[in-house]
VEXGUTI-438664 format. One record per residue (C-alpha): residue number from 0; residue in one letter; x, y, z. Coordinates in nm, 3 decimals. Layout:
// VEXGUTI-438664
- num  residuo  u  v  w
- NUM  A  X  Y  Z .
...
// end
This chain:
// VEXGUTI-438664
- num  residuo  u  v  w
- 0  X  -0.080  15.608  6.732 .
- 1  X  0.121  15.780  6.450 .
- 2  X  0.168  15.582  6.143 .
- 3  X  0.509  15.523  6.026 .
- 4  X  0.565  15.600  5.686 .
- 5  X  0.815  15.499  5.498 .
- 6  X  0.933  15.682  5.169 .
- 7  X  1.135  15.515  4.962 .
- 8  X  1.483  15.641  4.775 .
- 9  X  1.750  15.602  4.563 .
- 10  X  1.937  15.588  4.203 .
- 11  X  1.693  15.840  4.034 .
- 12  X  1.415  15.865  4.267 .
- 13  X  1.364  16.259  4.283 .
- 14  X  1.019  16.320  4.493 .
- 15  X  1.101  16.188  4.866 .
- 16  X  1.135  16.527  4.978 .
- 17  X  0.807  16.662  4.907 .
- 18  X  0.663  16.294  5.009 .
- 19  X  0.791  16.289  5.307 .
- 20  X  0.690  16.664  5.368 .
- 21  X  0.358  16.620  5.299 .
- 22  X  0.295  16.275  5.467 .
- 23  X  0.410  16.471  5.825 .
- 24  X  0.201  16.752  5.722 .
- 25  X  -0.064  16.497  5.741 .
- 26  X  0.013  16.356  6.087 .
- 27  X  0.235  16.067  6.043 .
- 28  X  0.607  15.979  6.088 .
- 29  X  0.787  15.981  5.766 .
- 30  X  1.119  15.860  5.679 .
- 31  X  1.331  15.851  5.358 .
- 32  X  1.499  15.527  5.377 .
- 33  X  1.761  15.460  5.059 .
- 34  X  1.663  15.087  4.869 .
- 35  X  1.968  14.934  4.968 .
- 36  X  1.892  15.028  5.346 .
- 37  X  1.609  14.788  5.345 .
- 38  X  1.779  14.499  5.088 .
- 39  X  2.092  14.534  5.365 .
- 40  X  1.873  14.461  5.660 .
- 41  X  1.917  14.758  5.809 .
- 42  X  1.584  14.899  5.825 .
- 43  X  1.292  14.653  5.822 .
- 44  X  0.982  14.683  5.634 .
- 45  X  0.772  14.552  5.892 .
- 46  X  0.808  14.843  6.135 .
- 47  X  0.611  15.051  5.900 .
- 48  X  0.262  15.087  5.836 .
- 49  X  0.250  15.308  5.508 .
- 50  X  0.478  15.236  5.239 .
- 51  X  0.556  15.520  4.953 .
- 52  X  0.688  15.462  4.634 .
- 53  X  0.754  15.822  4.512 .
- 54  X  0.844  16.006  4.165 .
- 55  X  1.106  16.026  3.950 .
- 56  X  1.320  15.828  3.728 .
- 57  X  1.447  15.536  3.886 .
- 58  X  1.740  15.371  3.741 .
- 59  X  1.746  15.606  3.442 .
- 60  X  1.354  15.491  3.355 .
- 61  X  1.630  15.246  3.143 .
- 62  X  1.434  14.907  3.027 .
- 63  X  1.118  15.101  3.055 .
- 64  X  1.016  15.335  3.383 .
- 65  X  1.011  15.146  3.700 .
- 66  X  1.105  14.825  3.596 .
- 67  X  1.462  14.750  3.743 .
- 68  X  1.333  14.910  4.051 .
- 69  X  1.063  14.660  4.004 .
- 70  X  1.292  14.371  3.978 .
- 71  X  1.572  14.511  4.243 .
- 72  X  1.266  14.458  4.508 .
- 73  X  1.116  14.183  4.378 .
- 74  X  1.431  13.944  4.396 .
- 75  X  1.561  14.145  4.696 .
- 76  X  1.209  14.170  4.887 .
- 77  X  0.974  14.034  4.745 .
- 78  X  0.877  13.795  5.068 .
- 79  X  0.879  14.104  5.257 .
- 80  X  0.682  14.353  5.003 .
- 81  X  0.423  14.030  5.000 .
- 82  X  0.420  13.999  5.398 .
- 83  X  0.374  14.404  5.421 .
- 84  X  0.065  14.385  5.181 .
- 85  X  -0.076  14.082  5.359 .
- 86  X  -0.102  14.249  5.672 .
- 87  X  -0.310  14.456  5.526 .
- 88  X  -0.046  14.761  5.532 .
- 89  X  -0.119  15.082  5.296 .
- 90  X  0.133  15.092  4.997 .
- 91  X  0.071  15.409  4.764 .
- 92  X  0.320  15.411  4.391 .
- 93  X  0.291  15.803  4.289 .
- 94  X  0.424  15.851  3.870 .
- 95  X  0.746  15.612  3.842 .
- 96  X  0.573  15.435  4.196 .
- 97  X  0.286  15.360  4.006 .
- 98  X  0.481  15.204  3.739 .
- 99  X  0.698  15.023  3.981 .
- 100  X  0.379  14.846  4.087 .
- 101  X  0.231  14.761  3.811 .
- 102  X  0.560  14.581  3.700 .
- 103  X  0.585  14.399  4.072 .
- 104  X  0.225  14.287  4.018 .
- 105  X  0.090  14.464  4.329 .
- 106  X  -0.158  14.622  4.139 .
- 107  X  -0.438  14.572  4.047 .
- 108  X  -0.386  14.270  4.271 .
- 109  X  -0.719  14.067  4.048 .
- 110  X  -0.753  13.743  4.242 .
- 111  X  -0.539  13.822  4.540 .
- 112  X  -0.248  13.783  4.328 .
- 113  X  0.041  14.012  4.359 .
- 114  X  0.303  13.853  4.187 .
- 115  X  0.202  13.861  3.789 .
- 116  X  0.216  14.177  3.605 .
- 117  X  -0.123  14.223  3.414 .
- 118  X  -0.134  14.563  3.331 .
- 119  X  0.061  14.821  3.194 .
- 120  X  0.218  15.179  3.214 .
- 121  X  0.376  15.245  2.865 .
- 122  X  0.461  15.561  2.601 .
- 123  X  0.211  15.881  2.581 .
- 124  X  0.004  15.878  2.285 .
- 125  X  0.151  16.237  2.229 .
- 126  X  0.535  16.114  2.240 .
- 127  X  0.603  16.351  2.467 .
- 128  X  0.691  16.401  2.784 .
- 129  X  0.411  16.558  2.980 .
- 130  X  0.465  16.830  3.230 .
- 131  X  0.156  16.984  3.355 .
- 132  X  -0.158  17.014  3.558 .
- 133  X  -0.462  16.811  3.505 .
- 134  X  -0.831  16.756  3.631 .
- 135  X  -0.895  16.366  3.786 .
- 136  X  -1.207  16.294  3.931 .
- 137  X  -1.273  16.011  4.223 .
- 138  X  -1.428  15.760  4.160 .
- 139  X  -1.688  15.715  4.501 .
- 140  X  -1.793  15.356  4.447 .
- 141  X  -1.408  15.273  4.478 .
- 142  X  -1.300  15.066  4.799 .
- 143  X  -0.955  15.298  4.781 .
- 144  X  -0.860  15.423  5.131 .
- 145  X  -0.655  15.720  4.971 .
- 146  X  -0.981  15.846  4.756 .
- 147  X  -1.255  15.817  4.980 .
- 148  X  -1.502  16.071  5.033 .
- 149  X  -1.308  16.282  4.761 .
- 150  X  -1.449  16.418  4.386 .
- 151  X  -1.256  16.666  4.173 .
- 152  X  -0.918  16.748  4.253 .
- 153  X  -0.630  16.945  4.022 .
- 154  X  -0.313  16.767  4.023 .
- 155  X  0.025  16.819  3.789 .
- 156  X  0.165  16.532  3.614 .
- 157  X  0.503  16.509  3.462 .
- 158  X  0.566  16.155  3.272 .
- 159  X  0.673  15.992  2.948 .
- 160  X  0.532  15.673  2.994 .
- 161  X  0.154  15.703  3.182 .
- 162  X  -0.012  15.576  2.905 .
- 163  X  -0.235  15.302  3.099 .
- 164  X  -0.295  14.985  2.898 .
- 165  X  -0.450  14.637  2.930 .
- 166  X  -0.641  14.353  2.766 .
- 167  X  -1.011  14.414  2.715 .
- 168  X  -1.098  14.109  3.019 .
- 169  X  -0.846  14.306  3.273 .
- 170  X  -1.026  14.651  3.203 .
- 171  X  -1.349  14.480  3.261 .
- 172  X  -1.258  14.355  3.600 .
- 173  X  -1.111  14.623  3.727 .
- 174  X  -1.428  14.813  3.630 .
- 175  X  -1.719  14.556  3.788 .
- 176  X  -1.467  14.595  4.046 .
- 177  X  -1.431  14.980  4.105 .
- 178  X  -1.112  14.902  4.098 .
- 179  X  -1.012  15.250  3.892 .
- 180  X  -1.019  15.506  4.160 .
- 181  X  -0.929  15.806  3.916 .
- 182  X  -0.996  15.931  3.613 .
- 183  X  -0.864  16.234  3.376 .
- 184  X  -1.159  16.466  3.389 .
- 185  X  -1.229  16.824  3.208 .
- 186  X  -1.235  17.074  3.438 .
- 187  X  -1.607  16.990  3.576 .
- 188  X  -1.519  16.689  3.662 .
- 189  X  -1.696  16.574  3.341 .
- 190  X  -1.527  16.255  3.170 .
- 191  X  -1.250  16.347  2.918 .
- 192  X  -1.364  16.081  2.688 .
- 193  X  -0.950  16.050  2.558 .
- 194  X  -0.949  16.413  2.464 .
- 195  X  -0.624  16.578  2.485 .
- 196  X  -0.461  16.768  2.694 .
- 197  X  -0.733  16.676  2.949 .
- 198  X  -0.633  16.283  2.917 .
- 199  X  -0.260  16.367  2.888 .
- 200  X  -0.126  16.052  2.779 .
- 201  X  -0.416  15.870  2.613 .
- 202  X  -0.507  15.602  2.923 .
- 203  X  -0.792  15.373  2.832 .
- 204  X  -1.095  15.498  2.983 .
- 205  X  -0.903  15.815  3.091 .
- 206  X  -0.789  15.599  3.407 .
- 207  X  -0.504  15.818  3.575 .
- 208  X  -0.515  15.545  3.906 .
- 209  X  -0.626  15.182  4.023 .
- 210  X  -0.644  15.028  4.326 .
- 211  X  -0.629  14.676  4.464 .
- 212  X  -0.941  14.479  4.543 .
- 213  X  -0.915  14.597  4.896 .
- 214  X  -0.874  14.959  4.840 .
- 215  X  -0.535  14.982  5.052 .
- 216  X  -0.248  14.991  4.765 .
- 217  X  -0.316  15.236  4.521 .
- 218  X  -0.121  15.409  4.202 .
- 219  X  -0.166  15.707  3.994 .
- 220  X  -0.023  15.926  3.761 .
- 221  X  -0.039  16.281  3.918 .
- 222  X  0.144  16.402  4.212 .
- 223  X  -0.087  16.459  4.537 .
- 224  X  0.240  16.561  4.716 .
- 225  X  0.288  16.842  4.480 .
- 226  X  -0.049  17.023  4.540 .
- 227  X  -0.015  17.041  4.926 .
- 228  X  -0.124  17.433  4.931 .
- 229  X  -0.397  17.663  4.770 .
- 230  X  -0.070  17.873  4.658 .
- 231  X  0.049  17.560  4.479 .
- 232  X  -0.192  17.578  4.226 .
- 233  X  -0.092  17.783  3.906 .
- 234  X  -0.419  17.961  3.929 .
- 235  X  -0.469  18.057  4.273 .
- 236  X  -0.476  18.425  4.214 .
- 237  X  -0.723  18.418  4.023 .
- 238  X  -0.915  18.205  4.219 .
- 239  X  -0.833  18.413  4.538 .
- 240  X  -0.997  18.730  4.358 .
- 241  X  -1.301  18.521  4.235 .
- 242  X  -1.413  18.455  4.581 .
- 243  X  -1.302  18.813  4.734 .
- 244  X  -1.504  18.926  4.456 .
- 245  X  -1.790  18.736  4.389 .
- 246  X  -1.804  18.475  4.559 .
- 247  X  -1.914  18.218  4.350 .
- 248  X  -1.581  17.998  4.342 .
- 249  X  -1.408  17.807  4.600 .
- 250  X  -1.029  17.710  4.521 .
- 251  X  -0.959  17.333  4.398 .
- 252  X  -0.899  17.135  4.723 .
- 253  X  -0.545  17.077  4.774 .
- 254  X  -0.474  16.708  4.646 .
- 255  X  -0.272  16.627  5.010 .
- 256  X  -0.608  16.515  5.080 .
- 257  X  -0.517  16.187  4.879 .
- 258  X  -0.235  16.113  5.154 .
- 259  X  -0.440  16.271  5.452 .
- 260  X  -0.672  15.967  5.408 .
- 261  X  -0.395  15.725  5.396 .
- 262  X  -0.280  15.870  5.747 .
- 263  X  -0.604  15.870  5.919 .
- 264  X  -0.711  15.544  5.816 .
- 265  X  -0.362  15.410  5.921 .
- 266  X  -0.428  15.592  6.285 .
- 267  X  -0.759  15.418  6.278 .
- 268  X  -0.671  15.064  6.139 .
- 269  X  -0.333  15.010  6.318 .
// end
């Protein structure tokens, strides 16, 4: 079976090329489908079995990034989103996804509840807008289908507002839960420990992505659809020469690895 995948568009959205790209690079069927495509009726939900929320700046990021994409689906689809996610379908939020999540309530999902925002995706402590390439490292106690079996991967990120915040009791669960799948990381996979640029936005506990209790929606900062190549890496030359040379260093694993889980537990599980 080939999972269905669908990526979804529209009004500021700016990533459901390379999404889409990389999810058939990984063996499923991906297809962009526009937000008022599935608020019309004309494409259901419930023929998929991976659901995308990709990059960008929907709406303008205006109210805050992701939120009136938040609350377009939510009062246009929210039985829908909620039957999709009890089915146990795969639903990944990548940058202004992730926030788009996080203000549905889909994540983190504490208590099997997916309707009540708990967490939050807010301003970089730098007060800039971050464009660059960071370190994350997996978390392997994690339930999250898109992480497992992975370590230390290199990633770009390119946000305003992935800053991630909550209450002291929400940070606790979602660590006795392994519910924080990645984490900004120096470039040994080492913790950043908040230090800057490696922790490019100042995230509590350096946590670039969570999951839900059952490891099958998951958000993060960094783009895994941008890293699909060793050639997409900004230092692959000199990687390239290390190991003609020497070696004594393997290139960073390309992050598609992140959706080339999703697909194969989707061929697996569905």
């Amino acid at each position: 079976m080939t999972p269905r995948v669908l990526v979804l568009t529209g009004y500021g959205l700016n990533c459901d090329f390379e999404t889409r790209f990389a999810f058939e690079k990984s063996g499923g069927q991906a297809q962009r489908v526009h937000i008022n495509s599935l608020i019309n009726k004309e494409i259901s939900l419930a023929d998929f079995h991976i659901l995308a929320f990709v990059g960008g700046f929907s709406w303008g990021d205006d109210h805050g990034a992701g939120v009136i994409q938040a609350v377009r689906l939510k009062s246009n689809l929210g039985d829908d989103i909620l039957d999709f996610v009890g089915r146990g379908r795969l639903v990944i939020g990548i940058c202004n996804g992730f926030q788009a999540l996080v203000n549905l309530g889909l994540l983190p999902g504490l208590e099997k509840d997916y309707t009540r925002r708990t967490v939050a995706l807010t301003y970089n402590d730098s007060g800039n807008f971050r464009n660059a390439w960071v370190t994350v490292k997996a978390n392997k106690k994690s339930p999250c289908v898109f992480t497992k079996g992975l370590d230390v991967l290199d990633m770009p990120v390119r946000h305003g507002e992935g800053k991630f915040f909550a209450e002291k009791e929400i940070i606790d669960k979602l660590v006795e839960n392994n519910q924080i799948a990645l984490t900004y990381a120096m470039q040994d996979g080492s913790p950043a420990n908040g230090s800057f640029p490696e922790n490019p936005n100042g995230s509590l506990l350096d946590i670039a992505g969570i999951c839900d209790p059952t490891g099958r929606i998951f958000g993060l900062m960094p783009h895994p659809e941008a890293f699909i190549h060793a050639t997409n890496h900004p230092r692959w030359t000199f990687y390239k020469e290390i190991q003609k040379r020497q070696g004594l260093e393997a290139p960073p694993q390309p992050a598609i690895a992140v959706i080339q889980n999703a697909v194969d537990f989707a061929k697996q599980a569905f």
